[in-house]
C-alpha positions as a Python dict, from the first residue, in 0.01 Angstrom:
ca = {
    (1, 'X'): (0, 0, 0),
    (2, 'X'): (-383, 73, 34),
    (3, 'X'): (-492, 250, -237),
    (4, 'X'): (-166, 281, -426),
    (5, 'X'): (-254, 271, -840),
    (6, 'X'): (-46, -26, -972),
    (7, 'X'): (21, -185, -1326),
    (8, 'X'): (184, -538, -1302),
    (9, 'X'): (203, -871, -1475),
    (10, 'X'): (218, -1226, -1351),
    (11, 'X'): (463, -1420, -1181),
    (12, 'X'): (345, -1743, -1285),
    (13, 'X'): (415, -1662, -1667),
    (14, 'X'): (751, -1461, -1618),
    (15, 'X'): (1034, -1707, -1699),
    (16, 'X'): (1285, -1597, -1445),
    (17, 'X'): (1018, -1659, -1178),
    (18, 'X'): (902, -1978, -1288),
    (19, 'X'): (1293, -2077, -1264),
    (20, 'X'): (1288, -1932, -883),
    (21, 'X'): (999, -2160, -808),
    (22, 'X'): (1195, -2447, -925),
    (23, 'X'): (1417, -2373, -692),
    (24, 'X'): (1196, -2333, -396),
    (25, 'X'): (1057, -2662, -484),
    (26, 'X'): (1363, -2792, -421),
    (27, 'X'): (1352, -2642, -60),
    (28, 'X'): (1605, -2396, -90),
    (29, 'X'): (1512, -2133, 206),
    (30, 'X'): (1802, -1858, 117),
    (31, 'X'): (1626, -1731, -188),
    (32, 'X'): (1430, -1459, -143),
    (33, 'X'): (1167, -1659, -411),
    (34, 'X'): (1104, -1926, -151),
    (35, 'X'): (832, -1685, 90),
    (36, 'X'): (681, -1550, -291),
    (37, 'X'): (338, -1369, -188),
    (38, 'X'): (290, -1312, -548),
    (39, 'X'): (244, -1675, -629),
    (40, 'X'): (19, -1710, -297),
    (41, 'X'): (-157, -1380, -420),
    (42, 'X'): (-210, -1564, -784),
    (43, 'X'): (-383, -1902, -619),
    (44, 'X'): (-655, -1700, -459),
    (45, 'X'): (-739, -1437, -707),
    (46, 'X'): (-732, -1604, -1062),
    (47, 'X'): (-917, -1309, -1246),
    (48, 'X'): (-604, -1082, -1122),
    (49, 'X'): (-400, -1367, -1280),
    (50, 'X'): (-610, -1304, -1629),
    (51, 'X'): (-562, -937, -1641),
    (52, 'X'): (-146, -941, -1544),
    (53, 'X'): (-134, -1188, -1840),
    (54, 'X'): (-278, -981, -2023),
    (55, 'X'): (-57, -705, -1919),
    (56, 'X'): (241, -919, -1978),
    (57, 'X'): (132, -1013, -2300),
    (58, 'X'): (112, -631, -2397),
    (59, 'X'): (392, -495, -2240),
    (60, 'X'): (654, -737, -2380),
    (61, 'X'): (556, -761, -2709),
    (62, 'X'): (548, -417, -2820),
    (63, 'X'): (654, -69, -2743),
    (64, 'X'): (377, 165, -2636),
    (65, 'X'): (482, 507, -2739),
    (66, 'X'): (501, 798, -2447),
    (67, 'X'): (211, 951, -2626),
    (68, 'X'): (10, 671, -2602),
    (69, 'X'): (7, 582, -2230),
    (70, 'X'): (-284, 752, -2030),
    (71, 'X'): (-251, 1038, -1746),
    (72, 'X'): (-188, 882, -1364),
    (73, 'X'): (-337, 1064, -1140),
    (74, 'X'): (-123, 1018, -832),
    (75, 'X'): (153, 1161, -714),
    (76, 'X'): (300, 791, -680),
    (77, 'X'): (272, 529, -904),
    (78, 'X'): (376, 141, -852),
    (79, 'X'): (559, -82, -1128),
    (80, 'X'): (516, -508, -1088),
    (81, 'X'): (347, -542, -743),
    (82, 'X'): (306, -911, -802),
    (83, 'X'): (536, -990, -1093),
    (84, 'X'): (867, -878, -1205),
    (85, 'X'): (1054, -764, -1559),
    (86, 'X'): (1014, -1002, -1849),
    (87, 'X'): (1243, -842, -2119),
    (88, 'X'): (1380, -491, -2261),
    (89, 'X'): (1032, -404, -2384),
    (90, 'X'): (885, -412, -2078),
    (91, 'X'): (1177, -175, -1956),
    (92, 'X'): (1101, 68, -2269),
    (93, 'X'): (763, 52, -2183),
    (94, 'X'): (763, 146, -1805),
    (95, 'X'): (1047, 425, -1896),
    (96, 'X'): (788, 524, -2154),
    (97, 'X'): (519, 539, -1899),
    (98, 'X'): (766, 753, -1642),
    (99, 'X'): (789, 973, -1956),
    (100, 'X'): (416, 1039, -2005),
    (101, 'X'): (352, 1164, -1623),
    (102, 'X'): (667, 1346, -1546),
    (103, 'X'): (515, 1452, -1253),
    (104, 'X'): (416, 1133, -1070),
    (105, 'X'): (681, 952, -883),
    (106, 'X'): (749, 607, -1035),
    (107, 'X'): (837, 308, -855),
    (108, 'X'): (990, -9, -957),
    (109, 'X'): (1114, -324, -760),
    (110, 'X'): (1293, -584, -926),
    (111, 'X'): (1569, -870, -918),
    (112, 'X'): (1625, -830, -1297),
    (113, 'X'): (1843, -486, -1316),
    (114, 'X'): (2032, -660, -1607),
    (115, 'X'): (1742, -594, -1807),
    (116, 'X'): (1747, -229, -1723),
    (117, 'X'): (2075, -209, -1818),
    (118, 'X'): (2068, -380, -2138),
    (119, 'X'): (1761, -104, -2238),
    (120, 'X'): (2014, 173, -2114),
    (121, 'X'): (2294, 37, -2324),
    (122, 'X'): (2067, 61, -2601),
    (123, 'X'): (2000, 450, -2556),
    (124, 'X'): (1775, 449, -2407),
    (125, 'X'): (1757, 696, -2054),
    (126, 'X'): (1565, 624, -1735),
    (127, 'X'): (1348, 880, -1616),
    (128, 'X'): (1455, 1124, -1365),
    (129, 'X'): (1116, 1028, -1199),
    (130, 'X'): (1142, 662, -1204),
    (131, 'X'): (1312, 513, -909),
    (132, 'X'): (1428, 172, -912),
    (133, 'X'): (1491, -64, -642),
    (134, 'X'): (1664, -307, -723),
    (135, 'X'): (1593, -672, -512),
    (136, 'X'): (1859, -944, -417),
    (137, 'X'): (1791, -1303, -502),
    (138, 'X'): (1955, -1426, -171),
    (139, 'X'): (1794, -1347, 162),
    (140, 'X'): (2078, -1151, 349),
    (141, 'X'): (2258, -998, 60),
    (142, 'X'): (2276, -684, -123),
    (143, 'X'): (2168, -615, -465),
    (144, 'X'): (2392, -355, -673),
    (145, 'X'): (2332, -74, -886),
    (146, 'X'): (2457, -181, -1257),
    (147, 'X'): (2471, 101, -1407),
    (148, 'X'): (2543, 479, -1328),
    (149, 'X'): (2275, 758, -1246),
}
């Protein structure tokens, strides 16, 4: 991933990650939380932890409009390298961003698809661009598409 542009937030303030630390505190191996890098990541670099908070702060409070998001660059682009999806206005947000740069390739990971799906049940349309992978929570299992292409 060297040199791959990134926007992300932080795993240590995203509620659905703080609950999957819970659980590897409780020694659960079969979660897919329990080897986190993100959280590892977080201990050693503290400013990075400052700026995703920042990020997460913005990007779930408020929509940013497609014209306001700046030009990437690249012909790839990665979504929540060491964090994860928050809430629907993070979703509108990153499909906003897709919007902006039609042609970069954008790429999302995340075990949260139900908040994808509750932005597209809203109206609101993923990007042809964006491409979503969507993560399990359990070690050895599949995570499914929720909605249709």
């Amino acid at each position: 991933m060297r040199e791959m542009w990134s926007l992300s937030t932080c795993c240590l303030c995203n509620k659905y990650c703080q609950k999957q630390q819970a659980v590897k505190a409780r020694g659960t191996k079969e979660s897919i939380c329990s080897g986190c890098f993100a959280v590892d990541i977080a201990a050693r670099y503290p400013d990075g932890v400052a700026c995703w908070t920042r990020n997460q702060e913005t990007l779930t409070s408020q929509i940013i409009p497609v014209e306001d998001w700046p030009t990437i660059k690249k012909d790839v682009f990665r979504l929540e390298s060491f964090g994860d999806l928050n809430n629907v206005t993070q979703v509108i947000n990153y499909f906003n961003l897709a919007y902006a740069n039609p042609g970069v390739s954008v790429a999302l990971w995340t075990k949260h698809p139900h908040l994808i799906k509750r932005a597209i049940d809203q109206g609101y349309k993923k990007p042809e661009n964006m491409i979503i992978i969507f993560s399990a929570f359990w070690v050895d299992h599949v995570a499914r598409n929720p909605y249709p292409e």
